[in-house]
C-alpha positions in Angstrom: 1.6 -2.9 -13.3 4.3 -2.6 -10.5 7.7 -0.6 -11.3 10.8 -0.2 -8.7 12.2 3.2 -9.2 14.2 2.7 -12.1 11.3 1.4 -13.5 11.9 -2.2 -13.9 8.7 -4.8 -13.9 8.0 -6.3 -10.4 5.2 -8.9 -8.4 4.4 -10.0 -5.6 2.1 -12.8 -4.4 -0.4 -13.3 -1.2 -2.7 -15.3 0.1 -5.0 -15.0 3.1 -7.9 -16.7 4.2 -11.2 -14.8 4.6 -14.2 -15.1 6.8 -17.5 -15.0 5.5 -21.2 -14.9 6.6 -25.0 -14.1 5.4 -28.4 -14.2 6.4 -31.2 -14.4 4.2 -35.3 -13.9 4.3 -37.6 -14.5 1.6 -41.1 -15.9 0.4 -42.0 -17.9 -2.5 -45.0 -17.4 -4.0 -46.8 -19.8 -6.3 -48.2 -18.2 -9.4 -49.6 -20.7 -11.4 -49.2 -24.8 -11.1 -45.7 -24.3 -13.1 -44.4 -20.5 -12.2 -43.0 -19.1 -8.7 -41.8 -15.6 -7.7 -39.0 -15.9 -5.1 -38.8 -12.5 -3.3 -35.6 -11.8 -1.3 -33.3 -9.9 0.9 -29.9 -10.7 2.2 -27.2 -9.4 4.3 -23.9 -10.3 3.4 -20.5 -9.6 5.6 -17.0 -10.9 5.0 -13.5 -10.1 6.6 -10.4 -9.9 4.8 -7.2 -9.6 7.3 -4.2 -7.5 7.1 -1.4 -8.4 5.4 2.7 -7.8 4.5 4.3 -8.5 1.7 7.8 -7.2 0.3 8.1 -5.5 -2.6 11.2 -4.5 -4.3 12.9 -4.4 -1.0 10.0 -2.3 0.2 7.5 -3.2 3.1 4.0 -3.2 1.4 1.4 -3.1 4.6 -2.1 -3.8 3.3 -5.5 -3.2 6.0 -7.6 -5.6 6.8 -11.2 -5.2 4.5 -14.5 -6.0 5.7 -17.0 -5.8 3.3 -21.1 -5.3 4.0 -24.0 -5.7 1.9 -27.3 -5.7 1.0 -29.0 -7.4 -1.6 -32.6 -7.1 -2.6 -34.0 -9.1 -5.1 -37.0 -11.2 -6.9 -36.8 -14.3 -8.5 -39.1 -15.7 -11.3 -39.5 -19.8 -12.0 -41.2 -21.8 -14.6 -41.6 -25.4 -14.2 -40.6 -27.4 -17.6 -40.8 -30.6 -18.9 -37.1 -31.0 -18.2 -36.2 -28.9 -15.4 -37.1 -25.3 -14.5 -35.9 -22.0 -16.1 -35.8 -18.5 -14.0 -34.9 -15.0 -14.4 -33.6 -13.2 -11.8 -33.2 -9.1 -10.6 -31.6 -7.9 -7.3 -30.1 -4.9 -6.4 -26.8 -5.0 -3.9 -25.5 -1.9 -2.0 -22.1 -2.2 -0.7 -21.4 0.6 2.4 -17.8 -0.8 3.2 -15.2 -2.6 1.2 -12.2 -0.2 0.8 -8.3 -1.6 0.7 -5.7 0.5 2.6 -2.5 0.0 2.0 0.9 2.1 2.8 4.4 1.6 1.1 7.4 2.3 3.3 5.2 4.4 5.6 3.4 6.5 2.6 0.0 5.8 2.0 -1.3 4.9 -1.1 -4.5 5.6 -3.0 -7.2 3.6 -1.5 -9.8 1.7 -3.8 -13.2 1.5 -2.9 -15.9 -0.7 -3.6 -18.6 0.9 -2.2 -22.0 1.6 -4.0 -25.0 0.1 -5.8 -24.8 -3.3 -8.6 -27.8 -4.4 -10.4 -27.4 -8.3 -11.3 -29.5 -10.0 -13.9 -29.4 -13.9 -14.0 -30.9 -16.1 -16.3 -30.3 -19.9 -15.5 -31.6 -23.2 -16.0 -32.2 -26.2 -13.7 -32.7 -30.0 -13.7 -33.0 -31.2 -10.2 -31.8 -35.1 -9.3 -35.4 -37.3 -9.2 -35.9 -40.6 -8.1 -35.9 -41.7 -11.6 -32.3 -40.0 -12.2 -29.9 -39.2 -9.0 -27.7 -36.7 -11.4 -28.5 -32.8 -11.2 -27.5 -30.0 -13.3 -28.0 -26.0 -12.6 -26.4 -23.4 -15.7 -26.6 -19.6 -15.0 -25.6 -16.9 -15.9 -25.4 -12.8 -14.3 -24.8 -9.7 -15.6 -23.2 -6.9 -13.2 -23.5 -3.2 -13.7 -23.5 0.2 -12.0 -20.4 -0.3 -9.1 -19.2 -3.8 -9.9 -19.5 -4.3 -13.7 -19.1 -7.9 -15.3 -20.7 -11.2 -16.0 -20.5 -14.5 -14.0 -21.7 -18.2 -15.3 -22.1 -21.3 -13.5 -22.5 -24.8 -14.4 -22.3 -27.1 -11.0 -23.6 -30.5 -11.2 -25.0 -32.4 -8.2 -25.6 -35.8 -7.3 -28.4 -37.0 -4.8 -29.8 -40.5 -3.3 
C-alpha cells in the first residue's frame, strides 16, 4: 500500500529485535476432584526500538514503541480420561503502544493500539506421564473490542 509520487508500487523491509517482559500472580482453586478455576492477573511490557529505513529515496524514521498491559483473567479445567480441557476469559487493557513515524521530516498519522481486548480460549491438553514422555496442548482464542482476531496453537512437548 506504498506509492512514490507518481504513484508507482513500493516496499520496504525491517527487522529489529524487541525486548520483552511479564509478571504474573494467580491462585488455582480446586473445584471438584477433576475441575480447577485458575484466576489471574498479569503485567506485560515490551520495547520496540527506533528504526530507519529508505523509501523511495526518502528517509522513513520510525519511534521506538513500548507497549504496556494488563490482563485479567480466569481460567476453568476439567480433568479427562485423556488429558484436560479448559475454557478461558481475560480482559487486557493496553495504555501505550502507539508507532510514530515521520517521512522526510513530516509526520505521519500515528496508529495506536491502545484500549481494552476480551480473549476467549478454548484448548485441550495431554500432559507427558511416565507411561508416555510425548505431550500435546491445542488452543484456540478469540480477540475482540481493540485488537480483533483469532489465534490457535498446537505445540508439542517432550519430557523424561
Amino acid at each position: 500500500d506504498v506509492t512514490d509520487y507518481t504513484g508507482s508500487a513500493t516496499s520496504y523491509s525491517v527487522g529489529s529485535p524487541y525486548y520483552s517482559a511479564h509478571i504474573g500472580l494467580g491462585h488455582v482453586w480446586q473445584l471438584g476432584q477433576k475441575e480447577q478455576l485458575d484466576v489471574y492477573g498479569k503485567y506485560l511490557w515490551s520495547q520496540l526500538p527506533a528504526r530507519s529505513v529508505t523509501v523511495a529515496g526518502d528517509a522513513v524514521d520510525f519511534a521506538a514503541v513500548s507497549s504496556n498491559r494488563l490482563r485479567l483473567g480466569a481460567r476453568w479445567t476439567k480433568r479427562c480420561d485423556e488429558g484436560s480441557v479448559y475454557a478461558g476469559l481475560a480482559a487486557e487493557r493496553e495504555f501505550s503502544g502507539g508507532q510514530h513515524a515521520n517521512v522526510a521530516g513530516w509526520d505521519v498519522p500515528a496508529p495506536s493500539l491502545s484500549g481494552t481486548t476480551g480473549i476467549v480460549e478454548l484448548g485441550w491438553r495431554v500432559p507427558p506421564t511416565a507411561g508416555s514422555p510425548f505431550g500435546v496442548d491445542l488452543s484456540l482464542a478469540g480477540l475482540f473490542g481493540k485488537r480483533q482476531g483469532i489465534a490457535g496453537g498446537l505445540s508439542f512437548s517432550w519430557g523424561w
